[in-house]
C-alpha positions as CSV (number, residue, x, y, z in Angstrom):
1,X,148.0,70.6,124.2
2,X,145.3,69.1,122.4
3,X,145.5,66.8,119.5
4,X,145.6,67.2,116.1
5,X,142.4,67.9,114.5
6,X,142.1,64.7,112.3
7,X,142.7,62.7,115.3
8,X,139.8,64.4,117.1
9,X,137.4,63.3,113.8
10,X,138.9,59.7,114.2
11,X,138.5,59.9,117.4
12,X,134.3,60.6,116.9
13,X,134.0,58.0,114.3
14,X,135.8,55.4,117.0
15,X,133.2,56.4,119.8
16,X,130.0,56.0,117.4
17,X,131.3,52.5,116.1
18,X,131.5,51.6,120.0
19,X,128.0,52.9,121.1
20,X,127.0,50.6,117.7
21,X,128.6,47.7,118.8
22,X,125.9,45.1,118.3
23,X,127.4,43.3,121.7
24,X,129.1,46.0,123.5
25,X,127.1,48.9,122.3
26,X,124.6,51.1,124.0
27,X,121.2,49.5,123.4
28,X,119.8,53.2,122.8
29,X,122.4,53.8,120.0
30,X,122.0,50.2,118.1
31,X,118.1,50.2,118.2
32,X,118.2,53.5,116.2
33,X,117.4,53.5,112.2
34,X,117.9,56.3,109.0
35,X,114.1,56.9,110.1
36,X,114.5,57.4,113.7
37,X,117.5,59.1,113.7
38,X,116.2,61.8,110.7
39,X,114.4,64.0,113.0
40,X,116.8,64.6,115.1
41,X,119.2,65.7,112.3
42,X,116.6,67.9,111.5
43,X,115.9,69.4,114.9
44,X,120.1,69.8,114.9
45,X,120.5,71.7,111.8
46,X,117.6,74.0,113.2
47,X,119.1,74.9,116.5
48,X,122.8,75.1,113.7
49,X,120.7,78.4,112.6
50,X,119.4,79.4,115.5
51,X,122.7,79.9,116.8
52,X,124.1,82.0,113.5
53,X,120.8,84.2,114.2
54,X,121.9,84.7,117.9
55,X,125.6,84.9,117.0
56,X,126.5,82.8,119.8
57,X,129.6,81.5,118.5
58,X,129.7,79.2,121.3
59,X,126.5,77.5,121.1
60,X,127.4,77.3,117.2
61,X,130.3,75.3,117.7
62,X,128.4,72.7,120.2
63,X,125.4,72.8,117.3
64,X,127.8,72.2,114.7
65,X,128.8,69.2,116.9
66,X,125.5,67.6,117.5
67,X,125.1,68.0,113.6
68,X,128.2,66.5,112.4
69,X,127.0,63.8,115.2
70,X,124.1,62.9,113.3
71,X,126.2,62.4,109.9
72,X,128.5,60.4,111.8
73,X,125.1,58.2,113.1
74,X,123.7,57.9,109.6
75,X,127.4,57.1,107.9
76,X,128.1,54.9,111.2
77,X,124.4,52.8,110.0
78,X,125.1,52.9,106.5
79,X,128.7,51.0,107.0
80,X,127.3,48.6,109.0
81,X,125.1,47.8,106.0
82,X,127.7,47.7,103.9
83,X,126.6,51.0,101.6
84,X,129.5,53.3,102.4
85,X,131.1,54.8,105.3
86,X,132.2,57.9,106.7
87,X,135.1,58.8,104.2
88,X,133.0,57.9,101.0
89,X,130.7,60.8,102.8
90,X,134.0,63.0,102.6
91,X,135.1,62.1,99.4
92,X,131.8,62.8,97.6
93,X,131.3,66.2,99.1
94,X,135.2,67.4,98.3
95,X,134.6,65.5,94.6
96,X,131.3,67.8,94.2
97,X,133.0,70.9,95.2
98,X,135.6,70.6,93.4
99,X,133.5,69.7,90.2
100,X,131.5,73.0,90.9
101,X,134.5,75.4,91.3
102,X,136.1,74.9,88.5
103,X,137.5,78.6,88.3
104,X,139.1,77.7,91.6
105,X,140.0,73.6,90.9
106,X,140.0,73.6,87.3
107,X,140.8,75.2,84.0
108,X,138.7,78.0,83.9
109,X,140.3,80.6,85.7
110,X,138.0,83.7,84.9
111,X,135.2,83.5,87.7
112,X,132.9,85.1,85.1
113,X,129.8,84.4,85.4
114,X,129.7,82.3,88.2
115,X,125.7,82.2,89.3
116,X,125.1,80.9,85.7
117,X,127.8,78.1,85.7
118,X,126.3,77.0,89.0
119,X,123.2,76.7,87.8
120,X,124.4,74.3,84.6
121,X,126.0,72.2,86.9
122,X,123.2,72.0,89.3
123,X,121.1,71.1,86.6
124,X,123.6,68.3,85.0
125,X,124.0,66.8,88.2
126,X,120.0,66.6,88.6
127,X,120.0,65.1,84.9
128,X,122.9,62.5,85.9
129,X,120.3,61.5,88.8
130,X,117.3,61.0,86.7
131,X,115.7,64.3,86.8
132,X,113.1,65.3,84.1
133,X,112.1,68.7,85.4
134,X,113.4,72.0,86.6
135,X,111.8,71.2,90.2
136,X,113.1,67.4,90.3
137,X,115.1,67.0,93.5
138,X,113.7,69.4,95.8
139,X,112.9,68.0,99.3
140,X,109.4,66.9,99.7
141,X,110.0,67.1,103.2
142,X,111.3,70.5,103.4
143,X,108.8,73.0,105.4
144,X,105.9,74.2,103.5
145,X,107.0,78.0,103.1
146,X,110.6,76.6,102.4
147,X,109.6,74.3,99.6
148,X,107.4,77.0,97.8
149,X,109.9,79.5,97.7
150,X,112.6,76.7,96.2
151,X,110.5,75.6,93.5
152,X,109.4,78.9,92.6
153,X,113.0,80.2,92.4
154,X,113.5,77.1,89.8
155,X,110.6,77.9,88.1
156,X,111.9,81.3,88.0
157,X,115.2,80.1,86.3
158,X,112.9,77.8,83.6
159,X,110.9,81.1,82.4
160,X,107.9,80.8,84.6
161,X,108.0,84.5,86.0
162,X,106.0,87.5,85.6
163,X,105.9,90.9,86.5
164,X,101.9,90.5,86.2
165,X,99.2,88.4,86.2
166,X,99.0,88.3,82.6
167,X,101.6,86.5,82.0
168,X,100.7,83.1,84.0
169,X,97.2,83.4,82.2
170,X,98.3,83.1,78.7
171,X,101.1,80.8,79.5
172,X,97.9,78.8,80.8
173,X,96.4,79.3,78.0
174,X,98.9,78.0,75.7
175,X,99.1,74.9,78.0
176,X,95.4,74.2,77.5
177,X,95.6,74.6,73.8
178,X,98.1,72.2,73.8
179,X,96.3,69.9,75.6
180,X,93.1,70.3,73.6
181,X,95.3,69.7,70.1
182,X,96.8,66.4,71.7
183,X,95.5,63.6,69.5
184,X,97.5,60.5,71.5
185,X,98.1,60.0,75.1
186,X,102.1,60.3,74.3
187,X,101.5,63.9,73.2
188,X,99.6,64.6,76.0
């Protein structure tokens, strides 16, 4: 019989604090950074999609391990700093989950209109982080393709879509006459 599930979790977070261990740790594991260790988390959540494409629910289990392995690693290095551990990870996802389903955690029971309420909440929480534009917050480090077709889908929500090219040129022509009435560098 195997154990409980929550035991097997506790378990993981006990082995990565032991290959940390700045005496007893393995030197591979405690030499490793945010920086070093990104790529790899990468390269994980890549081969996490590659298996869903091959429907290999097998190899999608073991990917889904070597990802949550790499949150482990980067929680494991920001404990050690003293930033937050593993369970402020946890809490943080189940508090923003619960704060965007609020038809299914909250008060409004309807489900109407769902898409819409996501996007509001999306775009409070990018306000609540300091954003200042509808393409604030996405991932500079995103592929190139991947990127492009995020910030164009936000653009999209903002207004900035046309059936034609006639569109974009007089919205950039309303731009440029607003630039060419500016009188101060604040209104520009």
């Amino acid at each position: 019989m195997t154990e409980p599930r929550h035991s097997q979790l506790d378990r993981l977070l006990a082995i990565m604090a032991r290959l940390r261990d700045p005496v007893s740790g393995c030197e591979w594991d405690r030499a490793q950074s945010f920086a070093t260790i990104a790529p790899y988390t990468i390269e994980e959540a890549y081969e996490v999609a590659d298996a869903i494409e091959r429907n290999d629910l097998a190899a999608l289990r073991d990917e889904l391990g070597d990802l949550l392995l790499q949150v482990v690693f980067h929680a494991r290095m920001a404990e050690e700093a003293d930033a937050f551990a593993f369970a402020d990870v946890a809490a943080a996802i189940s508090d923003k989950l619960e704060a965007r389903h609020p038809h299914i955690f909250g008060d409004d029971a309807s489900g109407d209109a769902q898409t819409e309420r996501w996007e509001k909440l999306k775009a409070r929480e990018r306000g609540a982080k300091g954003a200042t534009s509808a393409l604030d917050g996405v991932a500079t480090t995103l592929p190139a393709l991947m990127r492009a077709e995020k910030l164009q889908k936000r653009a999209s929500r903002v207004g900035f879509d046309w059936p034609d090219a006639k569109g974009p040129i007089e919205k950039m022509a309303e731009e440029l006459d607003e630039l060419a009435q500016a009188g101060t560098e604040e209104e520009l």
